[in-house]
Chimera marker file (.cmm) of the C-alpha trace (Angstrom):
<marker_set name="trace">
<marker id="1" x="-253.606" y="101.737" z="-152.530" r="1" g="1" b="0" radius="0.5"/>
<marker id="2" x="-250.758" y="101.122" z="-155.094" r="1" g="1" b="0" radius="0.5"/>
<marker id="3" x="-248.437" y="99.737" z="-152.236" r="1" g="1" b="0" radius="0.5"/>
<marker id="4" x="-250.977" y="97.713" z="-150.696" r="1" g="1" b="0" radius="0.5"/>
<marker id="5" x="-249.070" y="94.464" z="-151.466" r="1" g="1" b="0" radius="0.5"/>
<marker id="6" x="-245.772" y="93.666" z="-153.524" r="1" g="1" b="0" radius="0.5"/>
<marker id="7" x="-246.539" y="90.514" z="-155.422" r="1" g="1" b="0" radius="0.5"/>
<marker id="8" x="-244.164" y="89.358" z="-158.022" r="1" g="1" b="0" radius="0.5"/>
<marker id="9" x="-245.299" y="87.152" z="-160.923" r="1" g="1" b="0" radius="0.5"/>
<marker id="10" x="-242.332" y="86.048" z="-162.475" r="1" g="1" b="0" radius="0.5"/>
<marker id="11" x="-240.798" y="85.799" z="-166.473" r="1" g="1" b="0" radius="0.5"/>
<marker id="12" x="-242.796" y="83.485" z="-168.244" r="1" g="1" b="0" radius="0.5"/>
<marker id="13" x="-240.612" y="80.509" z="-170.032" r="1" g="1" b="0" radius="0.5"/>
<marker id="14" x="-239.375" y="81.008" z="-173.812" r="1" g="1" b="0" radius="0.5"/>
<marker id="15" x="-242.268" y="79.459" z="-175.294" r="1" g="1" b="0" radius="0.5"/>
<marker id="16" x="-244.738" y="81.546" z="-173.479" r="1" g="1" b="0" radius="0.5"/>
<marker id="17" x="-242.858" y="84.916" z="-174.064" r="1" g="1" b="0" radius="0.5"/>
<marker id="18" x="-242.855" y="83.844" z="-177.995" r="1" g="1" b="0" radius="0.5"/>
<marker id="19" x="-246.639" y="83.393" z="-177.926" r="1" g="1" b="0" radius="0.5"/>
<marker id="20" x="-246.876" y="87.159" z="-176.142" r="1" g="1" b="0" radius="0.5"/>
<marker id="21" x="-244.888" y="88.387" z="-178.779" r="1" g="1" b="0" radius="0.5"/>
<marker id="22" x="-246.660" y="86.845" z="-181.326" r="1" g="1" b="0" radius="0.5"/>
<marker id="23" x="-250.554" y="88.045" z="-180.121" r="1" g="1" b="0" radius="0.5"/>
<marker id="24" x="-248.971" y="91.401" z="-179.641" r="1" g="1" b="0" radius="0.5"/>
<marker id="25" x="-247.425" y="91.380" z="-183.203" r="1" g="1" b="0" radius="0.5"/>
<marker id="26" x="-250.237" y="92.529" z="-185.173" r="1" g="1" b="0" radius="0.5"/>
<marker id="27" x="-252.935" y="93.734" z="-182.379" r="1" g="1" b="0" radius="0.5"/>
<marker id="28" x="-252.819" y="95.189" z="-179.107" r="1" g="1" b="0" radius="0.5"/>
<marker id="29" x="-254.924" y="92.915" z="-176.846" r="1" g="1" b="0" radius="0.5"/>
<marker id="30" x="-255.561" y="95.554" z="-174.369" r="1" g="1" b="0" radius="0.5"/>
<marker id="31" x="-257.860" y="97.146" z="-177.547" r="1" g="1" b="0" radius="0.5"/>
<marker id="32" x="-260.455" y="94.081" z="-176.995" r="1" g="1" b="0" radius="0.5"/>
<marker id="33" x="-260.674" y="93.905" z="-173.654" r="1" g="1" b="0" radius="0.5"/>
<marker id="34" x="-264.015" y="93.375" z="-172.242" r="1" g="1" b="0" radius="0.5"/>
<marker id="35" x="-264.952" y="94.055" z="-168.576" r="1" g="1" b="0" radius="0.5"/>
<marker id="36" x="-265.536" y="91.441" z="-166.110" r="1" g="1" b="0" radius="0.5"/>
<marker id="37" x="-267.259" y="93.691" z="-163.992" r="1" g="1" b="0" radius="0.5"/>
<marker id="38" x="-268.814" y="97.025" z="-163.218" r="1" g="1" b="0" radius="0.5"/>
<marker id="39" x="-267.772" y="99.483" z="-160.707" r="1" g="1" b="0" radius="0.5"/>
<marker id="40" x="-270.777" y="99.174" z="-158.716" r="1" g="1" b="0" radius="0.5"/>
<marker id="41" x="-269.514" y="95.117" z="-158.415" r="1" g="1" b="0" radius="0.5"/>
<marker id="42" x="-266.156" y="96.372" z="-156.764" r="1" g="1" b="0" radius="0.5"/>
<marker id="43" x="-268.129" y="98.899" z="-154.818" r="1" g="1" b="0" radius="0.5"/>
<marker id="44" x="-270.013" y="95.903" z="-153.546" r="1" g="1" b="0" radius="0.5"/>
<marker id="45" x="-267.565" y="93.561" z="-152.727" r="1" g="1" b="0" radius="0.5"/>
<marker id="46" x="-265.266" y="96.368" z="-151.241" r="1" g="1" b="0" radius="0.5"/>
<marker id="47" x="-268.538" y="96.725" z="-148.362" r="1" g="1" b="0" radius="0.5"/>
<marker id="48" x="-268.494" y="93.066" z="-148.475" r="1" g="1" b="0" radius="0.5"/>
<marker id="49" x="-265.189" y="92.907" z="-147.320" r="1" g="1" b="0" radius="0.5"/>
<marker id="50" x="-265.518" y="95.562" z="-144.625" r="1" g="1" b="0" radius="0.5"/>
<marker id="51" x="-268.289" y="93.605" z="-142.821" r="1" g="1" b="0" radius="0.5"/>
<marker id="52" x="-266.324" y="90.770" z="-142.647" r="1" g="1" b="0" radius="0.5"/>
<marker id="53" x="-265.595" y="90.605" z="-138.732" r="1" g="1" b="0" radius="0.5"/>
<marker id="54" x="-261.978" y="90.393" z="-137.400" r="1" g="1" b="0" radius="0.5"/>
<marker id="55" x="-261.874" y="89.626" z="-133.586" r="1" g="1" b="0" radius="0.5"/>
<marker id="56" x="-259.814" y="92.162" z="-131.149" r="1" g="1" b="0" radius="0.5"/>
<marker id="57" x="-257.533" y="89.026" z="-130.800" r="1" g="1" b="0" radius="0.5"/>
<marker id="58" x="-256.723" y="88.645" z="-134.290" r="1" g="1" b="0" radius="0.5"/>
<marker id="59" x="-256.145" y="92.937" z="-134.574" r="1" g="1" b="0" radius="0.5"/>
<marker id="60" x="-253.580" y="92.737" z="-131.556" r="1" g="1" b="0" radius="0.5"/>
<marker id="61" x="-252.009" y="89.878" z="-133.476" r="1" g="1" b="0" radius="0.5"/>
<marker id="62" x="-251.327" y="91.944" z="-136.633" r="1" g="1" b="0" radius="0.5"/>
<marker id="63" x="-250.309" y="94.659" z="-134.323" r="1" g="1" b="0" radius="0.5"/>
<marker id="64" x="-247.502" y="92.061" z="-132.642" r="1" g="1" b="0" radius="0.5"/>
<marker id="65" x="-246.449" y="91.365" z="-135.930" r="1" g="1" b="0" radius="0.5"/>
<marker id="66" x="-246.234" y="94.628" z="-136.778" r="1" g="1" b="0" radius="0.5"/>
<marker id="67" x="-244.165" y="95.674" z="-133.779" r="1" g="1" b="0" radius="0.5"/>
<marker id="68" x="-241.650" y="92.607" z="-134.162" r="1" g="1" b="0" radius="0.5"/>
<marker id="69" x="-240.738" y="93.928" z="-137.535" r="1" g="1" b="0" radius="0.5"/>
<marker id="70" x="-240.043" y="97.420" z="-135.809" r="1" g="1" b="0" radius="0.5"/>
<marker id="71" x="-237.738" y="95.254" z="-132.921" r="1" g="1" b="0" radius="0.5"/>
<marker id="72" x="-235.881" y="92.971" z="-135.587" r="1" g="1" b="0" radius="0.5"/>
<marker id="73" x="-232.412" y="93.054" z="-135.657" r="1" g="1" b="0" radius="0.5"/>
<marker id="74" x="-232.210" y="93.036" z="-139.673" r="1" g="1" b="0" radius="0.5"/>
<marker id="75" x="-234.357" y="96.029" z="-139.863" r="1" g="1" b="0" radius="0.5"/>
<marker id="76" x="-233.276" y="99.477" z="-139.786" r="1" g="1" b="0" radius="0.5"/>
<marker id="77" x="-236.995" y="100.461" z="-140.207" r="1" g="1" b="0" radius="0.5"/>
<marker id="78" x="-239.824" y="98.384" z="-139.832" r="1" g="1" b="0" radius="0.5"/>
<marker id="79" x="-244.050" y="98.501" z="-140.844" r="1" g="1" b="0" radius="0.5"/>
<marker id="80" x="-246.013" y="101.577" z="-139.958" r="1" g="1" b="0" radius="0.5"/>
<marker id="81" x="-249.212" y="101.293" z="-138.563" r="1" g="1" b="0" radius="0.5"/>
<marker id="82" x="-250.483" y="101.844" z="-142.303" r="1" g="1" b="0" radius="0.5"/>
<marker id="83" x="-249.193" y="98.391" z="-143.145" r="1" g="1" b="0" radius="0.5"/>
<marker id="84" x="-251.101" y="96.897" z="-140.081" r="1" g="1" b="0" radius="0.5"/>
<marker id="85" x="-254.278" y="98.625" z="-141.690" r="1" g="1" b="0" radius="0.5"/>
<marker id="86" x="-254.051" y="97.068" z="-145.015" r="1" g="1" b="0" radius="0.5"/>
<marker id="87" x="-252.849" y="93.444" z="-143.607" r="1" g="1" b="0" radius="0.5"/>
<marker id="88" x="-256.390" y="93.789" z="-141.785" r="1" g="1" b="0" radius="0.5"/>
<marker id="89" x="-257.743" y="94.719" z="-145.042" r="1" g="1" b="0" radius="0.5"/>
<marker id="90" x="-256.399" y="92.401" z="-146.972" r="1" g="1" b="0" radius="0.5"/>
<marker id="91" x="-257.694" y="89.415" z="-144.166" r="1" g="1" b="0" radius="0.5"/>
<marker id="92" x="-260.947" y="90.472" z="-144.553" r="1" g="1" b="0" radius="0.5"/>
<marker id="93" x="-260.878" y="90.916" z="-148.324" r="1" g="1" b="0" radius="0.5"/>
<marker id="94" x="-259.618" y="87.476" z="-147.923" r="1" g="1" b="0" radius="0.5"/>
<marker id="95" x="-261.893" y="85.544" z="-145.772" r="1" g="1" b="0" radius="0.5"/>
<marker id="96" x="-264.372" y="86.576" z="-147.775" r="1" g="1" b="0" radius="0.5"/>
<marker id="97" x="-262.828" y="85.091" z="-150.614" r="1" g="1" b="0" radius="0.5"/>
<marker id="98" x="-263.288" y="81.793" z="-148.740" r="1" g="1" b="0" radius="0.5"/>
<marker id="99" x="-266.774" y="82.747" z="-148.062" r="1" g="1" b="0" radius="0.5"/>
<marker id="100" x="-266.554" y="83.283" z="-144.412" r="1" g="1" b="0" radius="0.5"/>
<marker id="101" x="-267.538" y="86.544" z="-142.572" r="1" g="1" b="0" radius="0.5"/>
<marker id="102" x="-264.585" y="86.319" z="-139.916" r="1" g="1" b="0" radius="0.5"/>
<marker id="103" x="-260.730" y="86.679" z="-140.474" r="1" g="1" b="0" radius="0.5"/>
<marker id="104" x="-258.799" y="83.510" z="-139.093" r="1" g="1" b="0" radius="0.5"/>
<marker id="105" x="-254.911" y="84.027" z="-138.265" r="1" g="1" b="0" radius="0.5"/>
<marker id="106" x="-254.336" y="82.038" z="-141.150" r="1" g="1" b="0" radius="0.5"/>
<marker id="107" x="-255.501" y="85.134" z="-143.659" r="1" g="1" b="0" radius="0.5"/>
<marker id="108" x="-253.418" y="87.270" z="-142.455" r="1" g="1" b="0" radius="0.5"/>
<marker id="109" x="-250.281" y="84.883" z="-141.810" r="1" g="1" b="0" radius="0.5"/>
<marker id="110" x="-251.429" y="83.819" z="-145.707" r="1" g="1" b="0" radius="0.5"/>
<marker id="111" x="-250.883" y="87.305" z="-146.816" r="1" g="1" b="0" radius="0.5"/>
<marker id="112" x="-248.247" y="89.216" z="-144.751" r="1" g="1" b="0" radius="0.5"/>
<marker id="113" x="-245.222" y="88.362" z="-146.935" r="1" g="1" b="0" radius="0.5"/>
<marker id="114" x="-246.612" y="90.330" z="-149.934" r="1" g="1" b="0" radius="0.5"/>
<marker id="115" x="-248.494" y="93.049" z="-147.470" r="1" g="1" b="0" radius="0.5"/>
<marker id="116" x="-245.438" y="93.661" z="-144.849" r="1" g="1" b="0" radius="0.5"/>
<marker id="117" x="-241.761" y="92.294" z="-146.598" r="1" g="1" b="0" radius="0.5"/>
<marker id="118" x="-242.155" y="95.624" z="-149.072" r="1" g="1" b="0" radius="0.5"/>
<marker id="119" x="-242.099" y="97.763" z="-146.328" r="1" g="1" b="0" radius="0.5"/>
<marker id="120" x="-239.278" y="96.481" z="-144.796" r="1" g="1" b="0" radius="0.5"/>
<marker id="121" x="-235.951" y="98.567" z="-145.161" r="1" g="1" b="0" radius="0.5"/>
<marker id="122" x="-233.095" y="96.218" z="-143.961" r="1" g="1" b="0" radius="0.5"/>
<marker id="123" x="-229.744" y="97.755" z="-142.284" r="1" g="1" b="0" radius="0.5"/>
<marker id="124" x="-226.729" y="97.883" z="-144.509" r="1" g="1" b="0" radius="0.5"/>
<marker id="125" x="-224.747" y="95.046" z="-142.462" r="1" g="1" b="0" radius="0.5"/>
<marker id="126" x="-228.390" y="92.859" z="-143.625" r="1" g="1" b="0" radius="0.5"/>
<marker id="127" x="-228.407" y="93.784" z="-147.073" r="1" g="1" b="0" radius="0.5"/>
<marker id="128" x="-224.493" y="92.902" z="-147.444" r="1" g="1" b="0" radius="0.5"/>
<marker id="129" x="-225.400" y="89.250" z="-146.388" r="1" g="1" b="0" radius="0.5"/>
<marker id="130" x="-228.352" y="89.178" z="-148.849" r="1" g="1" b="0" radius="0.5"/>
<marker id="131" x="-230.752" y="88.911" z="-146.354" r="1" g="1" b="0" radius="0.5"/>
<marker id="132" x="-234.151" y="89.289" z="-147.785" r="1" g="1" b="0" radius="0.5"/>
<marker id="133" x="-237.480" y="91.750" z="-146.525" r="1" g="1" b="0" radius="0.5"/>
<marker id="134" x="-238.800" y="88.376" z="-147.137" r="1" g="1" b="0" radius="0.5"/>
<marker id="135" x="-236.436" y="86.808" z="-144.543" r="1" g="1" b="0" radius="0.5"/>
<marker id="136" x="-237.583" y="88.788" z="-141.908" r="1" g="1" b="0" radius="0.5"/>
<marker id="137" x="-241.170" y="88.695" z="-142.157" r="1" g="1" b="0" radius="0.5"/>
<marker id="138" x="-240.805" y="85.000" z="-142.492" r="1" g="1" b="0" radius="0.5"/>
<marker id="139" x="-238.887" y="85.255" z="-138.731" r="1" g="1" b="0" radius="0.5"/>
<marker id="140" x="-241.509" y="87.503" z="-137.276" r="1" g="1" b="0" radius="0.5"/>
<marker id="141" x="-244.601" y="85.206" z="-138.521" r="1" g="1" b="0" radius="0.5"/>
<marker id="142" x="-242.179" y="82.614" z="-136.985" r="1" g="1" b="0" radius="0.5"/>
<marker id="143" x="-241.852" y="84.408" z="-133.843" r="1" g="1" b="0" radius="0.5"/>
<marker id="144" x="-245.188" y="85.609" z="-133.137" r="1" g="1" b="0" radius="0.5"/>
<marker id="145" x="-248.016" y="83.135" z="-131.491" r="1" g="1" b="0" radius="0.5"/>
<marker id="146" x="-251.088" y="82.661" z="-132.982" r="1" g="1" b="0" radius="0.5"/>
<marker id="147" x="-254.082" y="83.562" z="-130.977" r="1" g="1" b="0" radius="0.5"/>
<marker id="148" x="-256.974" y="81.840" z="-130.008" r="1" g="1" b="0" radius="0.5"/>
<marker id="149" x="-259.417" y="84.160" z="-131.098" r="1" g="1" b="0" radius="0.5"/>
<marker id="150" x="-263.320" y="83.625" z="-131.187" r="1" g="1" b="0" radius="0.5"/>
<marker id="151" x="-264.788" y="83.818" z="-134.541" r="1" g="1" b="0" radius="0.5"/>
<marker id="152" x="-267.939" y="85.399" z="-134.013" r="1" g="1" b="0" radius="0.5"/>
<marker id="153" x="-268.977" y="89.324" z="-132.302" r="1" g="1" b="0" radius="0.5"/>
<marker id="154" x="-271.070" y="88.063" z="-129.196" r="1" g="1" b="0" radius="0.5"/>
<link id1="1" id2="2" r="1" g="1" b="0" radius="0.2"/>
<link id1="2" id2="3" r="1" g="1" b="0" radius="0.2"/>
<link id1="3" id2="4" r="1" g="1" b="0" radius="0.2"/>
<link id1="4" id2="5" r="1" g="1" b="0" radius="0.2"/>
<link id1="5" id2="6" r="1" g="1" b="0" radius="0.2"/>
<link id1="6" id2="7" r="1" g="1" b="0" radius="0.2"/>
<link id1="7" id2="8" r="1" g="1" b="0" radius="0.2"/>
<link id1="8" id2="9" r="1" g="1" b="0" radius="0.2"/>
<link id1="9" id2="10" r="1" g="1" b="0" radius="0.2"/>
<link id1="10" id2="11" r="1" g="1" b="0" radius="0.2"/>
<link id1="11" id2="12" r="1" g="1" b="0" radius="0.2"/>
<link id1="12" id2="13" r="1" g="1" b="0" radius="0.2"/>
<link id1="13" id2="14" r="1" g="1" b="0" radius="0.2"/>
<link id1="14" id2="15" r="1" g="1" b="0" radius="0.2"/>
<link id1="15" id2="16" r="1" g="1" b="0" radius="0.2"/>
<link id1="16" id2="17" r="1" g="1" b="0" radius="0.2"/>
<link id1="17" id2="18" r="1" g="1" b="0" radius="0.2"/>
<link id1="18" id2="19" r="1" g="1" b="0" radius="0.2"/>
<link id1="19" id2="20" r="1" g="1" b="0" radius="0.2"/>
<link id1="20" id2="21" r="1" g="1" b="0" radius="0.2"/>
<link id1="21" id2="22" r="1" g="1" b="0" radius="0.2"/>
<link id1="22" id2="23" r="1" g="1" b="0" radius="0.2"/>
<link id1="23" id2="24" r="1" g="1" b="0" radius="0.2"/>
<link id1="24" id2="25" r="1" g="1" b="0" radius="0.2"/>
<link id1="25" id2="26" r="1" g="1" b="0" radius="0.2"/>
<link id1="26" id2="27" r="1" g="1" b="0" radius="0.2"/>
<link id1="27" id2="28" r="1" g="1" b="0" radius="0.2"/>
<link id1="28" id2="29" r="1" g="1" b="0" radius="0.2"/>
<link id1="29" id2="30" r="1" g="1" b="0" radius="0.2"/>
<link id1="30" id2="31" r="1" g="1" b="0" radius="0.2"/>
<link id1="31" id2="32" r="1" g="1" b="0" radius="0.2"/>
<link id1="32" id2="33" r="1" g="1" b="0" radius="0.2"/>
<link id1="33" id2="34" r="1" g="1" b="0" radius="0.2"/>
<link id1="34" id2="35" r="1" g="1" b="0" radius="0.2"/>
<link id1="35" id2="36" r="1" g="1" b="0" radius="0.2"/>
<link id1="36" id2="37" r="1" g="1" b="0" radius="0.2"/>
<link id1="37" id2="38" r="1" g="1" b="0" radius="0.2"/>
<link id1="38" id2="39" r="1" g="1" b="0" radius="0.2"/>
<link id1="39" id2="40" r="1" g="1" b="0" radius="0.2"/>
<link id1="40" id2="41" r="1" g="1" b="0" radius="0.2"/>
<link id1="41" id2="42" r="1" g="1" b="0" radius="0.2"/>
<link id1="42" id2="43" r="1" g="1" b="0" radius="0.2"/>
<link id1="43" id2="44" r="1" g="1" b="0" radius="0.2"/>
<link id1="44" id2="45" r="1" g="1" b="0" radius="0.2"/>
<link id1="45" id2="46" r="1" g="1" b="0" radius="0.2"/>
<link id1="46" id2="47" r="1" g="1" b="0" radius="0.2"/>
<link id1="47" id2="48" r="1" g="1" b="0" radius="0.2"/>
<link id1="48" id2="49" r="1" g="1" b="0" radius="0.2"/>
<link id1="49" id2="50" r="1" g="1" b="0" radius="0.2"/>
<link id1="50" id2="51" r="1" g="1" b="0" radius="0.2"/>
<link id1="51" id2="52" r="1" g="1" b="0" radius="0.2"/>
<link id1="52" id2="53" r="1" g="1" b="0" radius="0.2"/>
<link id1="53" id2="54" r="1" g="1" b="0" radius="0.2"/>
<link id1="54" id2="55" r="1" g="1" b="0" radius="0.2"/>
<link id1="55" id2="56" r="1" g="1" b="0" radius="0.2"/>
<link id1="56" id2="57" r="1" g="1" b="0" radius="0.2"/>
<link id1="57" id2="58" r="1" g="1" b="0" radius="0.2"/>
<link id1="58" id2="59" r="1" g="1" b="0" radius="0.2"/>
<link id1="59" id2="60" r="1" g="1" b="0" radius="0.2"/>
<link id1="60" id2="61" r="1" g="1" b="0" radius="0.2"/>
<link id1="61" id2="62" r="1" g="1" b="0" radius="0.2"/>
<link id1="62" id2="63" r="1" g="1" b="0" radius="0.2"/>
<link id1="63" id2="64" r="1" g="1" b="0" radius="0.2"/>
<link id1="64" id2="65" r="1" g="1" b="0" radius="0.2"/>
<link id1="65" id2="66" r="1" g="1" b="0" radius="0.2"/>
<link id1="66" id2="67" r="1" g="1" b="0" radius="0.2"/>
<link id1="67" id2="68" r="1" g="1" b="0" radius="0.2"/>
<link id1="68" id2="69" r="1" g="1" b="0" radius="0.2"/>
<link id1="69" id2="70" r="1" g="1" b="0" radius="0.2"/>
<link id1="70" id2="71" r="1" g="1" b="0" radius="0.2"/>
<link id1="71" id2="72" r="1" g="1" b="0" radius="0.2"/>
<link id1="72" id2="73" r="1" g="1" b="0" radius="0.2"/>
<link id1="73" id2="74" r="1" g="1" b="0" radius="0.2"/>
<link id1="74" id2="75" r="1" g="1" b="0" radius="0.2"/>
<link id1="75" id2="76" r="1" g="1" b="0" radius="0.2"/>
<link id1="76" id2="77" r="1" g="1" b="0" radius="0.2"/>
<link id1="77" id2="78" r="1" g="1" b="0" radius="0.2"/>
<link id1="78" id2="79" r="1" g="1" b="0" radius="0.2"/>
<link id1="79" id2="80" r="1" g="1" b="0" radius="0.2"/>
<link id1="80" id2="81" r="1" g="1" b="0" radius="0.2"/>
<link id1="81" id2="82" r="1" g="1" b="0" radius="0.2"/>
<link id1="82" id2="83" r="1" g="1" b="0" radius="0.2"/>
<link id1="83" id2="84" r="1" g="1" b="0" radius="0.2"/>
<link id1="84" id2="85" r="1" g="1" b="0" radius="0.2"/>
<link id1="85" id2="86" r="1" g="1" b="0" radius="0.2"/>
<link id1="86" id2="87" r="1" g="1" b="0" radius="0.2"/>
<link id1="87" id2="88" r="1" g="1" b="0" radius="0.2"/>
<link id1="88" id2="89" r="1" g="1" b="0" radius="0.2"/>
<link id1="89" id2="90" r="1" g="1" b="0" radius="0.2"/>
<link id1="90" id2="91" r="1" g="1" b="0" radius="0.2"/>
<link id1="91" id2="92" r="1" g="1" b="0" radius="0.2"/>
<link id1="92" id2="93" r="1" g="1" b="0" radius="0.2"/>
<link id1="93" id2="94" r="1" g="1" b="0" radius="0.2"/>
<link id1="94" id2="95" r="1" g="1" b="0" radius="0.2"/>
<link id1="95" id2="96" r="1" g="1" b="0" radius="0.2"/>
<link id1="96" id2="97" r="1" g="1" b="0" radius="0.2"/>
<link id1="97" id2="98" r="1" g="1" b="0" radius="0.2"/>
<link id1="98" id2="99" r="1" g="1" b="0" radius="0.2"/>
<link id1="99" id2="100" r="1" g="1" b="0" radius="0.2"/>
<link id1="100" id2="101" r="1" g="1" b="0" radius="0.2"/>
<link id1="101" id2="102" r="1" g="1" b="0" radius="0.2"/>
<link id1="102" id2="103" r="1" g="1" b="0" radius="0.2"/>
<link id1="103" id2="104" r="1" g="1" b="0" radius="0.2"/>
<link id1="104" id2="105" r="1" g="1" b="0" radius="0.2"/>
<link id1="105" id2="106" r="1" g="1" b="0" radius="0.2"/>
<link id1="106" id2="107" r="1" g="1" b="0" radius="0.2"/>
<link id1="107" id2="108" r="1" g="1" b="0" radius="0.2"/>
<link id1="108" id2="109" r="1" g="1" b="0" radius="0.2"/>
<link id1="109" id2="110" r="1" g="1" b="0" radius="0.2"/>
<link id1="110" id2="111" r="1" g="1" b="0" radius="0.2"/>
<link id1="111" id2="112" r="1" g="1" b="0" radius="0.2"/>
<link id1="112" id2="113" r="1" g="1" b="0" radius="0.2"/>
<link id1="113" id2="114" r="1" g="1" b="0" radius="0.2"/>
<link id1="114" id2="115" r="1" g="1" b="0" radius="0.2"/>
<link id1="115" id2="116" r="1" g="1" b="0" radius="0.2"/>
<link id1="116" id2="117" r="1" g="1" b="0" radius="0.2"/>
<link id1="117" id2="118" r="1" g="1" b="0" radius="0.2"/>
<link id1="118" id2="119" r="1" g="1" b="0" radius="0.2"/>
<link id1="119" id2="120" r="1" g="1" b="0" radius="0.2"/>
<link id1="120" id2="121" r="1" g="1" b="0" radius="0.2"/>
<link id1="121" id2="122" r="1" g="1" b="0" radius="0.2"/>
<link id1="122" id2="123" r="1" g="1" b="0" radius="0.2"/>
<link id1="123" id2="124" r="1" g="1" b="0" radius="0.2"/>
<link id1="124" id2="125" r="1" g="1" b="0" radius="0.2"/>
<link id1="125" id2="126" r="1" g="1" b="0" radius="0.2"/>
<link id1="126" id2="127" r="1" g="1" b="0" radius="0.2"/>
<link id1="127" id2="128" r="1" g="1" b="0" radius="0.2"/>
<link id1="128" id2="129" r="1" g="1" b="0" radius="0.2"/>
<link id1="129" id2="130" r="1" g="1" b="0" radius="0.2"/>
<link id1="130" id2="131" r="1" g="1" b="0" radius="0.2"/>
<link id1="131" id2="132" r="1" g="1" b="0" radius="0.2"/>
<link id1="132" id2="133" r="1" g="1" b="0" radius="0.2"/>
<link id1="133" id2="134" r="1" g="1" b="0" radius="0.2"/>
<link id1="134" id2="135" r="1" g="1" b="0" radius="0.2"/>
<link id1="135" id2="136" r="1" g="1" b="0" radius="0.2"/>
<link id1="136" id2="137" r="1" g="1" b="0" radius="0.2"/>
<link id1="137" id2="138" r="1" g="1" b="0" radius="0.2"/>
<link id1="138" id2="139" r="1" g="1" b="0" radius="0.2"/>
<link id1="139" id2="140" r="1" g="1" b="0" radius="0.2"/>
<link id1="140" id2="141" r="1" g="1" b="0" radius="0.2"/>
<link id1="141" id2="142" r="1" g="1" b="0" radius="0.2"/>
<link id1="142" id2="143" r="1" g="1" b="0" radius="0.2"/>
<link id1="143" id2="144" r="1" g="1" b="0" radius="0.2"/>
<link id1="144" id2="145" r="1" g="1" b="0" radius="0.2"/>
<link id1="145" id2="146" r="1" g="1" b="0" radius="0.2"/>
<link id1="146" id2="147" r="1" g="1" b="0" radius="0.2"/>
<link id1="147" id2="148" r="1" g="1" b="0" radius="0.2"/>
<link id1="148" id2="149" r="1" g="1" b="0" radius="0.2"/>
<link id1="149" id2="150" r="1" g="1" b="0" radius="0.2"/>
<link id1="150" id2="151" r="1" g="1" b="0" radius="0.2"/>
<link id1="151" id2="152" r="1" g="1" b="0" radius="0.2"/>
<link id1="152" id2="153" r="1" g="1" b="0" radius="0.2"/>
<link id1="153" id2="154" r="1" g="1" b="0" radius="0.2"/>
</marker_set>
């Protein structure tokens, strides 16, 4: 999914975009690429992922944050349910990551700026004081509680 997240990685300083330019003067690096990994390795890691458990607890909290971005006053639109899919995705790619087989609050409050701000549309009157998508997500994980949620299926 191409909109999955919006993560930005900035310019890279002078010196840095000189040494681009010069690898890329002669030689297109892209031509010596080697893979790091074969398809069946993402297929893998992709089931990986999906058995990585996320408690009902943890699901209704995504959905809260989901819904509070729907209810906030700087948004003219907020997430749809697809963005509450792929912050549960992205938890679970993420805990396993860190090599456990549950999703804590803290993966998905880790990665809902780059899943959820993109998906943000702001009203006009927000936009004209520069408030950000960022902004409001940062308000809603600010909002929200954290639940308790058990880590393990019983």
């Amino acid at each position: 999914d191409r909109f999955f997240m919006r993560i930005s990685l900035g310019y890279p300083d002078a010196d840095q975009e000189v040494a681009i330019m010069e690898r890329r003067e002669h030689v297109d690096p892209i031509d010596e690429l080697e893979p790091v990994c074969t398809p069946e390795d993402i297929a893998n890691l992709q089931a990986r992922a999906d058995d990585v458990y996320i408690d009902v607890l943890v699901k209704q909290y995504i959905v809260e944050l989901a819904n509070a971005t729907r209810q906030h006053p700087e948004a003219a639109l907020g997430v749809s349910p697809r963005a509450s899919i792929n912050l549960m995705k992205g938890g679970k790619a993420l805990a396993m990551l860190y090599n456990r087989d549950y999703v804590i609050p803290d993966d998905i409050k880790a990665i809902a700026t780059a899943t959820l701000a993109h998906r943000v549309l702001l009203t006009p009157s927000a936009r004209m004081r520069e408030v950000t998508q960022e902004t409001v997500v940062a308000d809603v994980l600010s909002q929200i509680s954290v639940p308790g949620a058990s880590v393990r299926k019983s």
